[in-house]
mmCIF entry with sequence, helices, sheets and N, C-alpha, C, O atoms, coordinates in Angstrom:
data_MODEL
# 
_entry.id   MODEL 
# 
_entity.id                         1 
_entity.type                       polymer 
_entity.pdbx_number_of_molecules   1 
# 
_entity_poly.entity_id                      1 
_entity_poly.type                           'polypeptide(L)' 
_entity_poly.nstd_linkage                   no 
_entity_poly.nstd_monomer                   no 
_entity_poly.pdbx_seq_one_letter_code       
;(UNK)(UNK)(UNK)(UNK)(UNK)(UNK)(UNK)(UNK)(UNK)(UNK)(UNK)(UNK)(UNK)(UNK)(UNK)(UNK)
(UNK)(UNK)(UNK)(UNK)(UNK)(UNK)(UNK)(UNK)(UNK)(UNK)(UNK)(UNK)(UNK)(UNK)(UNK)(UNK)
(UNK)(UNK)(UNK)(UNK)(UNK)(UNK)(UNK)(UNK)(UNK)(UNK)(UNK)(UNK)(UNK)(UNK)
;
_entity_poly.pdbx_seq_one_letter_code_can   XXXXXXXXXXXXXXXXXXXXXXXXXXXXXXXXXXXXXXXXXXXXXX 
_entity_poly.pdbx_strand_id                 A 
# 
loop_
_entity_poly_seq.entity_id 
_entity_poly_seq.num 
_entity_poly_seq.mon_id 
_entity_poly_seq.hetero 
1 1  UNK n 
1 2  UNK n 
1 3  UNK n 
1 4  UNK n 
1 5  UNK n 
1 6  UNK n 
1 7  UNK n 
1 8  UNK n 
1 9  UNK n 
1 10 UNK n 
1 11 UNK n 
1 12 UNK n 
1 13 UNK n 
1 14 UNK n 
1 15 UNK n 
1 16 UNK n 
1 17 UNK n 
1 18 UNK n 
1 19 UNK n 
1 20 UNK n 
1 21 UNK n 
1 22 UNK n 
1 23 UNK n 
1 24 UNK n 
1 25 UNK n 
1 26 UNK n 
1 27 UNK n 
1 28 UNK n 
1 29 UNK n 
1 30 UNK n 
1 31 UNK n 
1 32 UNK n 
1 33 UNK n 
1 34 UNK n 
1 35 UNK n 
1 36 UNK n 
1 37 UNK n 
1 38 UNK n 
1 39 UNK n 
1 40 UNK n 
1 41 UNK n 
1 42 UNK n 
1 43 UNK n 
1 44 UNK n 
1 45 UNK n 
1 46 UNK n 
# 
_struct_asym.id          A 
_struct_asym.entity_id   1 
# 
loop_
_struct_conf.conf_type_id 
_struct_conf.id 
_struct_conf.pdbx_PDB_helix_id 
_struct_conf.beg_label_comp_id 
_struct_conf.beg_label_asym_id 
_struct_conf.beg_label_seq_id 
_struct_conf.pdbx_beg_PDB_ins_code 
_struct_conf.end_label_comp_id 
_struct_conf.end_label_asym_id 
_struct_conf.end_label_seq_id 
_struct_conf.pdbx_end_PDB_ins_code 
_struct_conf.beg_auth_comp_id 
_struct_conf.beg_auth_asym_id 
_struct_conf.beg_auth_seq_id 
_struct_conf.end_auth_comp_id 
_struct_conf.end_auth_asym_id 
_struct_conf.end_auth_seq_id 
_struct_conf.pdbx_PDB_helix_class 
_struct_conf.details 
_struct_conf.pdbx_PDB_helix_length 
HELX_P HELX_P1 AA1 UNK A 24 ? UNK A 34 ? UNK A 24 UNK A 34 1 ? 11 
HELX_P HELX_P2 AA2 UNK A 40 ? UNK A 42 ? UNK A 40 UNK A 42 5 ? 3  
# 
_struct_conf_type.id          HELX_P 
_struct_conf_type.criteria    ? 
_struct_conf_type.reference   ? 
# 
_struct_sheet.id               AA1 
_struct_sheet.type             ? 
_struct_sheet.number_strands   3 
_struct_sheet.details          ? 
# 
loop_
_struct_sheet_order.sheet_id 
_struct_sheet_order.range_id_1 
_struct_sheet_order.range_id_2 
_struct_sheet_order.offset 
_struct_sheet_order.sense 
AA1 1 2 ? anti-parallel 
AA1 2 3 ? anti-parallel 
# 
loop_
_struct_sheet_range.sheet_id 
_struct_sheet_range.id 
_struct_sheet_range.beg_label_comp_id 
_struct_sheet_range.beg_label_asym_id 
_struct_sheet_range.beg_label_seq_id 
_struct_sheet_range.pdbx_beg_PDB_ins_code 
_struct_sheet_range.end_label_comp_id 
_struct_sheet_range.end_label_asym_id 
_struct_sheet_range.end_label_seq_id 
_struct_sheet_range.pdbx_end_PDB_ins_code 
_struct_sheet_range.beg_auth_comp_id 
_struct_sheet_range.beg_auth_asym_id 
_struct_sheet_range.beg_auth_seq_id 
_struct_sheet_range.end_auth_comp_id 
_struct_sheet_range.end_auth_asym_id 
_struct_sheet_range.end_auth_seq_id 
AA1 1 UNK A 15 ? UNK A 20 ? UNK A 15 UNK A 20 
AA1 2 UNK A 3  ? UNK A 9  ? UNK A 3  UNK A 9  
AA1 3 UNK A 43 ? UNK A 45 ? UNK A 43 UNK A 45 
# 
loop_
_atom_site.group_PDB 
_atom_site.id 
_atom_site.type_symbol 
_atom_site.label_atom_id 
_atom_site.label_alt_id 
_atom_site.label_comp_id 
_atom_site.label_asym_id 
_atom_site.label_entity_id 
_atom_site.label_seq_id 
_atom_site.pdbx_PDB_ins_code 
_atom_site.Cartn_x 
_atom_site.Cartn_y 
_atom_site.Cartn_z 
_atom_site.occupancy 
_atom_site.B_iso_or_equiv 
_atom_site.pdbx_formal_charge 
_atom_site.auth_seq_id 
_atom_site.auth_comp_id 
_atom_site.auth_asym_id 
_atom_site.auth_atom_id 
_atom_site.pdbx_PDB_model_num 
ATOM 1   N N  . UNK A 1 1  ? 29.712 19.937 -22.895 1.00 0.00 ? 1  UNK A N  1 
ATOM 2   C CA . UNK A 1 1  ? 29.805 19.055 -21.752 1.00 0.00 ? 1  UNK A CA 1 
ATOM 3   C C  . UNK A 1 1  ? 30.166 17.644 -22.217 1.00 0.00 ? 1  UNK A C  1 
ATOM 4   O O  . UNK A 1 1  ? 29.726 17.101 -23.230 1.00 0.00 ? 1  UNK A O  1 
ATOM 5   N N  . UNK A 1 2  ? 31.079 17.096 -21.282 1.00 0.00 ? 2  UNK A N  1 
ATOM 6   C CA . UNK A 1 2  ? 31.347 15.624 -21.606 1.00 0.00 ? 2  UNK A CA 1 
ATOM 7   C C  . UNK A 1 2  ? 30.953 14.793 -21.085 1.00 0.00 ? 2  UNK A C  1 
ATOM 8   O O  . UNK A 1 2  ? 30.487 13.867 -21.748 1.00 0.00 ? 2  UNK A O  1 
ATOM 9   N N  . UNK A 1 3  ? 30.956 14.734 -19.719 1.00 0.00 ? 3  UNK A N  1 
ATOM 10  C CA . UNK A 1 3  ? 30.060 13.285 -18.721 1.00 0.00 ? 3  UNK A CA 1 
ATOM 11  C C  . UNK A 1 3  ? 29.130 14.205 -17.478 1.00 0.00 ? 3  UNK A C  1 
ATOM 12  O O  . UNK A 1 3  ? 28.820 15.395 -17.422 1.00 0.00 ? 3  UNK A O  1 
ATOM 13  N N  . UNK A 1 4  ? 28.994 13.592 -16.993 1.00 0.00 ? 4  UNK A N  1 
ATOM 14  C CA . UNK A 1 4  ? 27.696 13.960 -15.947 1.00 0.00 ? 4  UNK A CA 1 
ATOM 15  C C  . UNK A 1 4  ? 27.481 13.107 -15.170 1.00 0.00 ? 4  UNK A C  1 
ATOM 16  O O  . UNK A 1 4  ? 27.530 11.963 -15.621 1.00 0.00 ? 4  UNK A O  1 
ATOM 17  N N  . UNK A 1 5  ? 27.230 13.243 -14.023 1.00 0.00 ? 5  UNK A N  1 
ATOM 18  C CA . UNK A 1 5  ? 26.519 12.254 -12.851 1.00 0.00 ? 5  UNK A CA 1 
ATOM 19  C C  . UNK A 1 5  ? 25.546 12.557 -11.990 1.00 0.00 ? 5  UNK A C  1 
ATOM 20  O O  . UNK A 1 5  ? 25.213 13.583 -11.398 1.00 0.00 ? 5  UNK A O  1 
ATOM 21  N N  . UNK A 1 6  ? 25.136 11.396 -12.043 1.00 0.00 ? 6  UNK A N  1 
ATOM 22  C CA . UNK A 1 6  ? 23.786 11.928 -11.631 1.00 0.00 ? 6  UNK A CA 1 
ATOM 23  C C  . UNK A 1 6  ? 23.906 10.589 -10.735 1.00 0.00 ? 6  UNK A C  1 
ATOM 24  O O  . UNK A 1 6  ? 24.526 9.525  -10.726 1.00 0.00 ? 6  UNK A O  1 
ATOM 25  N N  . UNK A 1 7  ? 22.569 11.554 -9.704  1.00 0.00 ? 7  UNK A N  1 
ATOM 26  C CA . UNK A 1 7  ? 22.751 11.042 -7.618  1.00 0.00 ? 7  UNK A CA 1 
ATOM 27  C C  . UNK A 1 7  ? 21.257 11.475 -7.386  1.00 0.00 ? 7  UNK A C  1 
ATOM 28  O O  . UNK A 1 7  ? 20.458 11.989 -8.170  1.00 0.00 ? 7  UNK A O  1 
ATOM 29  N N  . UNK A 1 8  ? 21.156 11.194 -6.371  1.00 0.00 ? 8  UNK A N  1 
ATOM 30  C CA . UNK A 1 8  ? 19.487 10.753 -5.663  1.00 0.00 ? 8  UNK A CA 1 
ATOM 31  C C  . UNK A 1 8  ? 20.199 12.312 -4.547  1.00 0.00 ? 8  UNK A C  1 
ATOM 32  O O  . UNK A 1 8  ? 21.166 12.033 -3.838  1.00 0.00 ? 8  UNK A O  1 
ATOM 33  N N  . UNK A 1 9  ? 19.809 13.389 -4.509  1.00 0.00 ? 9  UNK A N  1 
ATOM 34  C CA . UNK A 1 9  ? 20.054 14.549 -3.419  1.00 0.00 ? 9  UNK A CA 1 
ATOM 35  C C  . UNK A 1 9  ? 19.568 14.370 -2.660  1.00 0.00 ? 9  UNK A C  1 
ATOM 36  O O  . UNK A 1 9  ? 18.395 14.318 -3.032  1.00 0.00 ? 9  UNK A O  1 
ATOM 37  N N  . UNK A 1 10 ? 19.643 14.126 -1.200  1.00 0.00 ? 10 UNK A N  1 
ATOM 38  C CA . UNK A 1 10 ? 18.762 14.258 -0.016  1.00 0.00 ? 10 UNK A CA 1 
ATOM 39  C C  . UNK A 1 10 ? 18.375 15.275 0.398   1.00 0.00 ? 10 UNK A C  1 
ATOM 40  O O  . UNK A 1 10 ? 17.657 15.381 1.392   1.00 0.00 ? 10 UNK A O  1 
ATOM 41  N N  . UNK A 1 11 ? 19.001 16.687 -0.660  1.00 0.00 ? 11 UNK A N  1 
ATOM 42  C CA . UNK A 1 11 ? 18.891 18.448 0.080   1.00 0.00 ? 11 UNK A CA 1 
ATOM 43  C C  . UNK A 1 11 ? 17.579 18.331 -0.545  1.00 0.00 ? 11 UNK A C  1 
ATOM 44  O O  . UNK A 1 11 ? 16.764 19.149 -0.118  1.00 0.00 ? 11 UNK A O  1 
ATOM 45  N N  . UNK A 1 12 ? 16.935 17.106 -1.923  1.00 0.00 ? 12 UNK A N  1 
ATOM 46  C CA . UNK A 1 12 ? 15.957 17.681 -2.751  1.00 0.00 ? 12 UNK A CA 1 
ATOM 47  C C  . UNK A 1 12 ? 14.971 16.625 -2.483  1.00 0.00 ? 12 UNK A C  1 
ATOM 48  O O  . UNK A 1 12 ? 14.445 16.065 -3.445  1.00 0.00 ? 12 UNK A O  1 
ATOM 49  N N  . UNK A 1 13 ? 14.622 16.247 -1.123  1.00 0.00 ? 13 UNK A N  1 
ATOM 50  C CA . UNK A 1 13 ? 14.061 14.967 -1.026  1.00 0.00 ? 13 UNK A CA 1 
ATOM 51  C C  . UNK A 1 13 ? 14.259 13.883 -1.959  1.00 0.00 ? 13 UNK A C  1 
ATOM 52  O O  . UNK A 1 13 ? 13.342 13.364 -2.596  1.00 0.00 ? 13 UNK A O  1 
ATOM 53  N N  . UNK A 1 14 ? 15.617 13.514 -2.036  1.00 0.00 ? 14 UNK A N  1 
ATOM 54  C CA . UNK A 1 14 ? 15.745 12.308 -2.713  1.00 0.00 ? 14 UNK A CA 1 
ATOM 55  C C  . UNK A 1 14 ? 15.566 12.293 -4.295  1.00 0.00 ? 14 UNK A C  1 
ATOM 56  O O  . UNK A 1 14 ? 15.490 11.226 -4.906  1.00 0.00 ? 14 UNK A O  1 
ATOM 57  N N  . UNK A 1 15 ? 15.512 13.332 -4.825  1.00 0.00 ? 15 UNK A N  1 
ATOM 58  C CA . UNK A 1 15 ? 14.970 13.195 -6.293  1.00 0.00 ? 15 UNK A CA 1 
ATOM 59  C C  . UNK A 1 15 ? 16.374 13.117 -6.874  1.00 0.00 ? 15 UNK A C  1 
ATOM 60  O O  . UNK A 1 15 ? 17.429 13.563 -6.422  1.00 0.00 ? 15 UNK A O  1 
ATOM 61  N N  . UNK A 1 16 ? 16.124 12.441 -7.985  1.00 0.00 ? 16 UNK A N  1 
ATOM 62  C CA . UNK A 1 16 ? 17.195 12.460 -9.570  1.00 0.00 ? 16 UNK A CA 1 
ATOM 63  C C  . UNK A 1 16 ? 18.147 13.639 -9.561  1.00 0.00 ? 16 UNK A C  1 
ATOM 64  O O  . UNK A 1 16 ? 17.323 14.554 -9.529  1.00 0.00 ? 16 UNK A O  1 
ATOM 65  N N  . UNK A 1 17 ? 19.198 14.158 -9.566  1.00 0.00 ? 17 UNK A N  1 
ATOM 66  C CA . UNK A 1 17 ? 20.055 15.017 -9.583  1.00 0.00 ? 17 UNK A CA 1 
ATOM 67  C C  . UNK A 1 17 ? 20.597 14.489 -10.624 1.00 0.00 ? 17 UNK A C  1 
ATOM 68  O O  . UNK A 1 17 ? 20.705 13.275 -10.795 1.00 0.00 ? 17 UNK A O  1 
ATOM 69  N N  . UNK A 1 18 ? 21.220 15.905 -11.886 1.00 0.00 ? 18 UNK A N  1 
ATOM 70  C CA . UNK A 1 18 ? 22.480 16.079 -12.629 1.00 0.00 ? 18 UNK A CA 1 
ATOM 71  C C  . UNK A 1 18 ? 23.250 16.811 -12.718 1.00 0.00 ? 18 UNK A C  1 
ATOM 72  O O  . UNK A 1 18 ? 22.915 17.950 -13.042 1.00 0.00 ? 18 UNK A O  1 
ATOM 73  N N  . UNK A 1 19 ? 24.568 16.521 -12.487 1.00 0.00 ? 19 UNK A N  1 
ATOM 74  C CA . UNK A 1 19 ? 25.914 17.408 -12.686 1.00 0.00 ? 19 UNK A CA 1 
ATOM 75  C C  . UNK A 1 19 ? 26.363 17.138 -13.636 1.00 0.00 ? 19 UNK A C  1 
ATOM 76  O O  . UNK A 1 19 ? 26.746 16.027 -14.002 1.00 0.00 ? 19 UNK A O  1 
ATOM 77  N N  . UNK A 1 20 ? 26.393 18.521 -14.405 1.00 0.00 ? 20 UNK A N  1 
ATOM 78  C CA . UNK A 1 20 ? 27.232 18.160 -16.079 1.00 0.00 ? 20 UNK A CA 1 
ATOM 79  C C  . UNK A 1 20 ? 28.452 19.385 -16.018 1.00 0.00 ? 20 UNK A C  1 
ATOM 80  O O  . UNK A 1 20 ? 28.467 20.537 -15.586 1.00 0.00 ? 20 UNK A O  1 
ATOM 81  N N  . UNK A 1 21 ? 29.794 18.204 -16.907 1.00 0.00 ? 21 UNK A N  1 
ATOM 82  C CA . UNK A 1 21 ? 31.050 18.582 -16.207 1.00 0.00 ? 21 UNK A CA 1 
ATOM 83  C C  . UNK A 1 21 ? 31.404 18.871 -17.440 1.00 0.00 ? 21 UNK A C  1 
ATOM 84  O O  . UNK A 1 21 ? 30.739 18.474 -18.397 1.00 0.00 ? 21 UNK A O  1 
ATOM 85  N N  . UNK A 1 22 ? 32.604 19.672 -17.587 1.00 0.00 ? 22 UNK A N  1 
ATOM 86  C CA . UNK A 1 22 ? 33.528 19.593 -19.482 1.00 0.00 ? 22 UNK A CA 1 
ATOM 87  C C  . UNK A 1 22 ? 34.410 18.530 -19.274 1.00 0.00 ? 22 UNK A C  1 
ATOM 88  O O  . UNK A 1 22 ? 35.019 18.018 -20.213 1.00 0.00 ? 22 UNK A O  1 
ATOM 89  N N  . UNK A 1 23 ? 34.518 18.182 -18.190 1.00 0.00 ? 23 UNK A N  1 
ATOM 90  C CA . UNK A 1 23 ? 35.668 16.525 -18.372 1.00 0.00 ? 23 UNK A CA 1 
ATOM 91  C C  . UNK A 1 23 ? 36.108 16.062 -17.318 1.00 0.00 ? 23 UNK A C  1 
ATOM 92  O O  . UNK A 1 23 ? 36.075 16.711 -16.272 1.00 0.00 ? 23 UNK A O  1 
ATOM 93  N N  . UNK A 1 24 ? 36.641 14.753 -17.410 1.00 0.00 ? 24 UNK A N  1 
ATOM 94  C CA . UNK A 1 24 ? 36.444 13.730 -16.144 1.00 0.00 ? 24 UNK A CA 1 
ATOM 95  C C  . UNK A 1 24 ? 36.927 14.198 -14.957 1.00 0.00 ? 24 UNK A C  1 
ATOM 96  O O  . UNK A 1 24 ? 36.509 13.814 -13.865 1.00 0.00 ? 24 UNK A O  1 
ATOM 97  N N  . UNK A 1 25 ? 38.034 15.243 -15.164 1.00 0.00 ? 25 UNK A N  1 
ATOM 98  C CA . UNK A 1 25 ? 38.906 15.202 -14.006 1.00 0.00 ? 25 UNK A CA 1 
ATOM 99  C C  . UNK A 1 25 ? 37.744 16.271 -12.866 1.00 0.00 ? 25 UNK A C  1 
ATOM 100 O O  . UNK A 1 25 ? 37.546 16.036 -11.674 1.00 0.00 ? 25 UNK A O  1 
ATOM 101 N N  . UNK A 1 26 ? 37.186 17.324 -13.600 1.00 0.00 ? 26 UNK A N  1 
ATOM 102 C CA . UNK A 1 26 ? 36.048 18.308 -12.828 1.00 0.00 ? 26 UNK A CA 1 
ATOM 103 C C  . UNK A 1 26 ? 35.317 17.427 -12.535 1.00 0.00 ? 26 UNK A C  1 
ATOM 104 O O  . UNK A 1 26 ? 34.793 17.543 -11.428 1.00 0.00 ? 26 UNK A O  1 
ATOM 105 N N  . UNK A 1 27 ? 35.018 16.389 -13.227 1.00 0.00 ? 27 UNK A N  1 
ATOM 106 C CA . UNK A 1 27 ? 33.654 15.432 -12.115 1.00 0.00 ? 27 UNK A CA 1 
ATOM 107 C C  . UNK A 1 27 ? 34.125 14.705 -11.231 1.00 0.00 ? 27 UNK A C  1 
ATOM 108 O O  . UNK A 1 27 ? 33.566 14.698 -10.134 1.00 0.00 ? 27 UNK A O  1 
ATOM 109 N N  . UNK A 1 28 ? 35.276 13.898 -11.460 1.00 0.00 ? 28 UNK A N  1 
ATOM 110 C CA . UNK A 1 28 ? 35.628 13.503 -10.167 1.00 0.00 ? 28 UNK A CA 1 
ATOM 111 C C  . UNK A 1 28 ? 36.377 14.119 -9.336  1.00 0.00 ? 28 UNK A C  1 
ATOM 112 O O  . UNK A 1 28 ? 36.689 13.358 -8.421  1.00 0.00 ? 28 UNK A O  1 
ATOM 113 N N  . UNK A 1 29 ? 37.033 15.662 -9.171  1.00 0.00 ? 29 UNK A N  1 
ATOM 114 C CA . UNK A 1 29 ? 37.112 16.416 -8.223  1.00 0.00 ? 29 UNK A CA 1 
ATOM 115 C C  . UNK A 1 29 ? 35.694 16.660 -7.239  1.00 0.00 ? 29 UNK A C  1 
ATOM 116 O O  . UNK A 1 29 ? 35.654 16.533 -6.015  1.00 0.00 ? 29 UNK A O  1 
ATOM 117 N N  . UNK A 1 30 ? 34.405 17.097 -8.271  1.00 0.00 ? 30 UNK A N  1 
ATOM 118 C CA . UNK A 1 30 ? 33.640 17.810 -7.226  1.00 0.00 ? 30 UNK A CA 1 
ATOM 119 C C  . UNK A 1 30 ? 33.109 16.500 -6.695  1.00 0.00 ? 30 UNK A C  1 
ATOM 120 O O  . UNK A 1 30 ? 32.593 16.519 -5.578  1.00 0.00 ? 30 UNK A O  1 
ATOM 121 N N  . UNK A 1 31 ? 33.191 15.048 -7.550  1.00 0.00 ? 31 UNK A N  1 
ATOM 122 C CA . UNK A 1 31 ? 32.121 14.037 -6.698  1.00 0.00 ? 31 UNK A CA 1 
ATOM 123 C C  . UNK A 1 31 ? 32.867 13.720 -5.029  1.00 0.00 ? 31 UNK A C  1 
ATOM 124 O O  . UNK A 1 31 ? 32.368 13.566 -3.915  1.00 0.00 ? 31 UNK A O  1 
ATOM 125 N N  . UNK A 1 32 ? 34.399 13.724 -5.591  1.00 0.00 ? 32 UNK A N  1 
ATOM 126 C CA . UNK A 1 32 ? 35.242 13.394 -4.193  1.00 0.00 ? 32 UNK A CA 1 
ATOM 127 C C  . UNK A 1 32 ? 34.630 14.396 -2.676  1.00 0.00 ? 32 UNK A C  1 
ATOM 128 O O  . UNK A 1 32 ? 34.285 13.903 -1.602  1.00 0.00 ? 32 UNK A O  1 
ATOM 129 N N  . UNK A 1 33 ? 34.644 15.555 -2.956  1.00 0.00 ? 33 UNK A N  1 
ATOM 130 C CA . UNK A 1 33 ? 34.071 16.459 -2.642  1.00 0.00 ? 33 UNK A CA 1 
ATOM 131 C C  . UNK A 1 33 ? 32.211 16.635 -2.015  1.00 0.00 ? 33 UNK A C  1 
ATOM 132 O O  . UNK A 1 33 ? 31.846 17.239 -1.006  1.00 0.00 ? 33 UNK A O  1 
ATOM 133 N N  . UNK A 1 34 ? 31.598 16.105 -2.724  1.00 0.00 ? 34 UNK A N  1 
ATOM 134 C CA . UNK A 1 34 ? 30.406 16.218 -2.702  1.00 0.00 ? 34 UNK A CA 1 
ATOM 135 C C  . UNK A 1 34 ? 29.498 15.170 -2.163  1.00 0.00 ? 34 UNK A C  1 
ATOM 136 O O  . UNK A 1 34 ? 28.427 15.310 -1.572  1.00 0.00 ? 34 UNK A O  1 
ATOM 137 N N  . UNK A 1 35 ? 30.314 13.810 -2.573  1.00 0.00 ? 35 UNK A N  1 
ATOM 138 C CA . UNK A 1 35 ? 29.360 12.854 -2.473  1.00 0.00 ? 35 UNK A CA 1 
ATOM 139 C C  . UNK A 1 35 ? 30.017 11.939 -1.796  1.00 0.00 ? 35 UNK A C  1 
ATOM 140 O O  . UNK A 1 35 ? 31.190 11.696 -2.083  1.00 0.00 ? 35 UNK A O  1 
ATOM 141 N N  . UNK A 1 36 ? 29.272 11.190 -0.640  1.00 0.00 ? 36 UNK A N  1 
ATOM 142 C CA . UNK A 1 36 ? 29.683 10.832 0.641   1.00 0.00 ? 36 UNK A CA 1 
ATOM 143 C C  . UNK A 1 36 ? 30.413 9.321  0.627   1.00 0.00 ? 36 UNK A C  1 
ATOM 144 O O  . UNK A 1 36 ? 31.403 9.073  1.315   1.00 0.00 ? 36 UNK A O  1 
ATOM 145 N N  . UNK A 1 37 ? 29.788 8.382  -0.236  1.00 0.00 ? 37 UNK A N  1 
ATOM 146 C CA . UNK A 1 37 ? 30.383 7.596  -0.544  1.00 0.00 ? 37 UNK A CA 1 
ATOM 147 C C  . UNK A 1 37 ? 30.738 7.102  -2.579  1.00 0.00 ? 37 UNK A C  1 
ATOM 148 O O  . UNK A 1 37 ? 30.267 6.214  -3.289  1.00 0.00 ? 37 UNK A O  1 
ATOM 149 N N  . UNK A 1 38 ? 31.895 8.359  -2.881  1.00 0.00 ? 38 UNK A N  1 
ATOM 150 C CA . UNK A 1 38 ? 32.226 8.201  -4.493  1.00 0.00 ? 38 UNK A CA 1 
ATOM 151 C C  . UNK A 1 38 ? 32.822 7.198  -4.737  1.00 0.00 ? 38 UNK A C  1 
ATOM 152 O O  . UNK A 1 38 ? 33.800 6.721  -4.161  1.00 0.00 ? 38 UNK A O  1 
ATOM 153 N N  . UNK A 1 39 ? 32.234 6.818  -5.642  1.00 0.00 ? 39 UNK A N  1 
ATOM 154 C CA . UNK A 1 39 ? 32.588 5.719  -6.822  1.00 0.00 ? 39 UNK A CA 1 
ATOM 155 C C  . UNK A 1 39 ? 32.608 6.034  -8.588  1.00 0.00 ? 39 UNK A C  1 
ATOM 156 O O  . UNK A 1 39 ? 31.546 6.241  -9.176  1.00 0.00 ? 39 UNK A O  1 
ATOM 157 N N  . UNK A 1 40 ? 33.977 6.037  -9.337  1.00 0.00 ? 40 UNK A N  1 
ATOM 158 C CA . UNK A 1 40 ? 33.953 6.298  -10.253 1.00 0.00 ? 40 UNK A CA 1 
ATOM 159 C C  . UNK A 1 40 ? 33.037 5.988  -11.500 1.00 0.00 ? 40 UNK A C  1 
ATOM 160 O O  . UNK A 1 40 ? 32.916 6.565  -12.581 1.00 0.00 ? 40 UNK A O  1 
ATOM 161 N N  . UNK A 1 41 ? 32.331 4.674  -10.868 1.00 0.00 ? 41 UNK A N  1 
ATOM 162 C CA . UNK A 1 41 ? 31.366 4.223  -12.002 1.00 0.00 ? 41 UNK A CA 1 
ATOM 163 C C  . UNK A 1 41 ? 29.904 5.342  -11.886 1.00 0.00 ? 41 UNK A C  1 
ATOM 164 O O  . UNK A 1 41 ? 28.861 4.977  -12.428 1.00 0.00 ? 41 UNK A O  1 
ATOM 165 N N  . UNK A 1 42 ? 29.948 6.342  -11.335 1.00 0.00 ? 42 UNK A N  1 
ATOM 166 C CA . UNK A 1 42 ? 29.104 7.439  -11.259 1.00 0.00 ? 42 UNK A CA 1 
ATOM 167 C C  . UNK A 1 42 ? 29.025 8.355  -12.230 1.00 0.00 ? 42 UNK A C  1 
ATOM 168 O O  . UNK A 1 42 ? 28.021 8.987  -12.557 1.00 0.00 ? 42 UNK A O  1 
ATOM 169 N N  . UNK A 1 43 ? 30.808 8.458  -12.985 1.00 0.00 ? 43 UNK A N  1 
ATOM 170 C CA . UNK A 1 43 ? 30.820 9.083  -13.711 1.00 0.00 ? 43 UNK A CA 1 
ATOM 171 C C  . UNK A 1 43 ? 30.084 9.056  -14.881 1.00 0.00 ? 43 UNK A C  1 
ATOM 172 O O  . UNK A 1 43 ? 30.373 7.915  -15.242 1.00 0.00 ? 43 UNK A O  1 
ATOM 173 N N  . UNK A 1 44 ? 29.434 9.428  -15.633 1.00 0.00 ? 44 UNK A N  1 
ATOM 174 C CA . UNK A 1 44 ? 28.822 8.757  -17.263 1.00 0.00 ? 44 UNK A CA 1 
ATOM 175 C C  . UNK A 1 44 ? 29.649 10.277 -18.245 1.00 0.00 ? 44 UNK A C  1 
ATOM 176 O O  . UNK A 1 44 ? 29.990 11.436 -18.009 1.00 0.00 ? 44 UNK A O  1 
ATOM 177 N N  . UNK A 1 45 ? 29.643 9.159  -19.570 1.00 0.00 ? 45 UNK A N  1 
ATOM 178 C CA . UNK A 1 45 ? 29.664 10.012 -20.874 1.00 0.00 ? 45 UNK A CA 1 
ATOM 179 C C  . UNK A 1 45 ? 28.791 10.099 -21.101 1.00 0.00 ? 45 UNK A C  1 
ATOM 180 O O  . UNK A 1 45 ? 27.836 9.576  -20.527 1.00 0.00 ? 45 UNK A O  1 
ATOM 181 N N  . UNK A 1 46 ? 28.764 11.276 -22.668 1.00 0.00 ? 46 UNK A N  1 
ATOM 182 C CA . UNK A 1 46 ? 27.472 11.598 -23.672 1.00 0.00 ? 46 UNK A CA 1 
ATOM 183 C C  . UNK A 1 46 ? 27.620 10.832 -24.859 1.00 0.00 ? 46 UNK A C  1 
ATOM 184 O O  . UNK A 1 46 ? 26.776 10.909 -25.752 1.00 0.00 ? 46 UNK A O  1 
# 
């Protein structure tokens, strides 16, 4: 895995969430996707 982002889930009452991706372009496909208001600085490396 290369970066990961991590989000506050509201499906999980609000707790810490991580998505770990093999590379940037899969994380910012699914964040576009997933997360309501994306911003690339979401993304992190390892």
């Amino acid at each position: 895995m290369e970066c990961y982002i991590e989000y506050l889930d509201c499906k999980n009452q609000f707790k810490k969430t991580k998505e770990e991706f093999a590379n940037y372009e899969v994380a910012y496909n699914w964040m576009i996707k997933n997360i309501e208001k994306p911003n690339v600085d979401f993304i992190k490396y390892y």
